[in-house]
C-alpha positions as a Python dict, from the first residue, in 0.01 Angstrom:
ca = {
    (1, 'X'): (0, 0, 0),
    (2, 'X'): (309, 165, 69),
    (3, 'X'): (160, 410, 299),
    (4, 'X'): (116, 194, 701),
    (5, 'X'): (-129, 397, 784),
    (6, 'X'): (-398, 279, 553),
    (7, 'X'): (-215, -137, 579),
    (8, 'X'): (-316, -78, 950),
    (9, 'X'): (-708, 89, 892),
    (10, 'X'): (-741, -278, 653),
    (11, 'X'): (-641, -446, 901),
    (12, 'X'): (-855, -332, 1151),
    (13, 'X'): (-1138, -355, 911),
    (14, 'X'): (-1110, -710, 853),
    (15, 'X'): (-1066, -745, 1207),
    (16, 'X'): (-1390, -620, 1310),
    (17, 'X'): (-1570, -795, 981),
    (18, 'X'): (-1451, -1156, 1121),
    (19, 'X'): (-1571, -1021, 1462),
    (20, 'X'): (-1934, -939, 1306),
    (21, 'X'): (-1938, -1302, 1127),
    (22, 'X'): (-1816, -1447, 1458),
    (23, 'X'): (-2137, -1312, 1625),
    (24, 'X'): (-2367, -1438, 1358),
    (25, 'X'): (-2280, -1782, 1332),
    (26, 'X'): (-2503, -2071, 1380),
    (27, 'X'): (-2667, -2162, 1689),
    (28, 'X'): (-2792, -2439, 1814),
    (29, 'X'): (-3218, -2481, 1917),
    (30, 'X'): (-3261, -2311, 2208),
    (31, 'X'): (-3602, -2564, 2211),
    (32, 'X'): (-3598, -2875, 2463),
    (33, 'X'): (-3519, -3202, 2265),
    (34, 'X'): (-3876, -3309, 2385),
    (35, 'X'): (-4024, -3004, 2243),
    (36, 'X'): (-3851, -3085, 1887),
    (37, 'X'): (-4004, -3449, 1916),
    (38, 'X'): (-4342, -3330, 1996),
    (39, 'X'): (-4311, -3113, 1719),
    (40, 'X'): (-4220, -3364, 1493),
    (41, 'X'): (-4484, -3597, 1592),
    (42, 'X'): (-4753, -3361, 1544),
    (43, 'X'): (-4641, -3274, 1205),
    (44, 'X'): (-4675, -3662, 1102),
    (45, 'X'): (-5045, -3622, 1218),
    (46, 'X'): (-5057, -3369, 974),
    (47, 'X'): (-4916, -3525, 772),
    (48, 'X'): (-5124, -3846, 813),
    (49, 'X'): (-5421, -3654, 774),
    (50, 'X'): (-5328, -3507, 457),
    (51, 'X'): (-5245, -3870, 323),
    (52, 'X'): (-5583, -4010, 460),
    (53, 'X'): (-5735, -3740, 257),
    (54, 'X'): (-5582, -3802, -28),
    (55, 'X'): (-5654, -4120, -22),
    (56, 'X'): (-5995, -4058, 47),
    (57, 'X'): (-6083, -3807, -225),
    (58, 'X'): (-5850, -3966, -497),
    (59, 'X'): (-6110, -4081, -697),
    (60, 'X'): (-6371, -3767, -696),
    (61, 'X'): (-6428, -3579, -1014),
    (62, 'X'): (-6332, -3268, -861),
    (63, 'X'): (-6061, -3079, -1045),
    (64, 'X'): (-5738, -3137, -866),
    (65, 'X'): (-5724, -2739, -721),
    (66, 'X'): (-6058, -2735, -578),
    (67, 'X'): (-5993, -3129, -416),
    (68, 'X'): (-5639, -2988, -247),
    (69, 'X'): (-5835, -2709, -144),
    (70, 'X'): (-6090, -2924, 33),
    (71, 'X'): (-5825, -3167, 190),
    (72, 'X'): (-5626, -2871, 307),
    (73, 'X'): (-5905, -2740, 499),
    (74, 'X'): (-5989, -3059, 637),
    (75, 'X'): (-5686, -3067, 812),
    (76, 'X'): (-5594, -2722, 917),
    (77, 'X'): (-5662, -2795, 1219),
    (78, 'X'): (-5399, -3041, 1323),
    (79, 'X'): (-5154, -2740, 1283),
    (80, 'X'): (-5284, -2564, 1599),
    (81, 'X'): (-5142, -2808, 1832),
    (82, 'X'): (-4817, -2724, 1674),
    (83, 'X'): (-4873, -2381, 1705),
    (84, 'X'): (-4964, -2377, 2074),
    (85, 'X'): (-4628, -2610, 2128),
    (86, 'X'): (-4404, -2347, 1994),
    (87, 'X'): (-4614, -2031, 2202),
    (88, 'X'): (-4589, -2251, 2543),
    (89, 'X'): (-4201, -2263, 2476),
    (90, 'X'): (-4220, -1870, 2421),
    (91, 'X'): (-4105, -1910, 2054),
    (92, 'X'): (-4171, -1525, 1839),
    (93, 'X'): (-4540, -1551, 1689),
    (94, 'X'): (-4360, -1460, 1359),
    (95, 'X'): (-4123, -1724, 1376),
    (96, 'X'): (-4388, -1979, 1441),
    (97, 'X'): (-4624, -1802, 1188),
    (98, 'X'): (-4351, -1847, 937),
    (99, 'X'): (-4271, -2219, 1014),
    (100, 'X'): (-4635, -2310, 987),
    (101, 'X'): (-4647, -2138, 664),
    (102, 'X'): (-4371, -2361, 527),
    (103, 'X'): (-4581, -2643, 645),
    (104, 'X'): (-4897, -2508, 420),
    (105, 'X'): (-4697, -2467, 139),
    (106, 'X'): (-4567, -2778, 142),
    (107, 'X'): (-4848, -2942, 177),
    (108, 'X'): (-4988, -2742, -94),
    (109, 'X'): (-4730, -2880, -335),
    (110, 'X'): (-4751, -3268, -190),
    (111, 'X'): (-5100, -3308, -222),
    (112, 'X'): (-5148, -3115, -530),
    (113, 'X'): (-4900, -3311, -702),
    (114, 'X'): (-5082, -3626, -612),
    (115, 'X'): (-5419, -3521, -669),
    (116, 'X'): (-5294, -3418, -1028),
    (117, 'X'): (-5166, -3723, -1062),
    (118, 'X'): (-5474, -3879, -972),
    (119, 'X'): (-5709, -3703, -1280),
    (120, 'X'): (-5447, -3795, -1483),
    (121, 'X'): (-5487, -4162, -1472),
    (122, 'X'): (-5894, -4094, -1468),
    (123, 'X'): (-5907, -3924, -1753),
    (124, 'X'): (-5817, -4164, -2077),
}
């Protein structure tokens, strides 16, 4: 790098890289704190009902896919207050669409995993 020219068009490169990194750092929640604990809260009623389900259909000799089927459906509904939370803050429909996705999915895993567990101790 003998020639400055080129030391100084590096330079300015990573210059204006570490100025585009600045500007994509982390924020912070631009959500209320109260938002973020109703939030919470109604995801522990979802949660709740996906545990009282559970419970409830834990010994049923449906196979384990069609009961986590059933118990997701059952409570589907307790995601719309979460929903309607986010899109009375003015949170992007496809961030909130994504978010309660997450949810389903991991409720999918949860309550597969313990209705598999559950027909395996049924069956001998």
């Amino acid at each position: 790098m003998n020639n400055p020219i080129i030391g100084l068009i590096v330079i300015i490169n990573y210059a204006l890289a570490g100025q585009a990194i600045a500007a994509e750092e982390w924020q912070a929640s631009a959500l209320s704190r109260e938002t973020i604990n109703k939030v919470q809260s109604e995801t522990v009623e979802y949660h709740r009902c996906l545990g009282g389900e559970i419970s409830q259909m834990r010994n049923t000799q449906l196979d384990s896919r069609d009961a986590t089927s059933l118990i997701l459906k059952k409570c589907e509904n307790k995601l719309i207050p979460i929903k309607e939370t986010f899109l009375s803050e003015n949170v992007e429909v496809a961030t909130v669409n994504r978010f309660l996705m997450r949810k389903r999915h991991q409720a999918v895993r949860k309550v597969l995993q313990a209705m598999m567990f559950a027909q395996s101790q049924r069956t001998p």
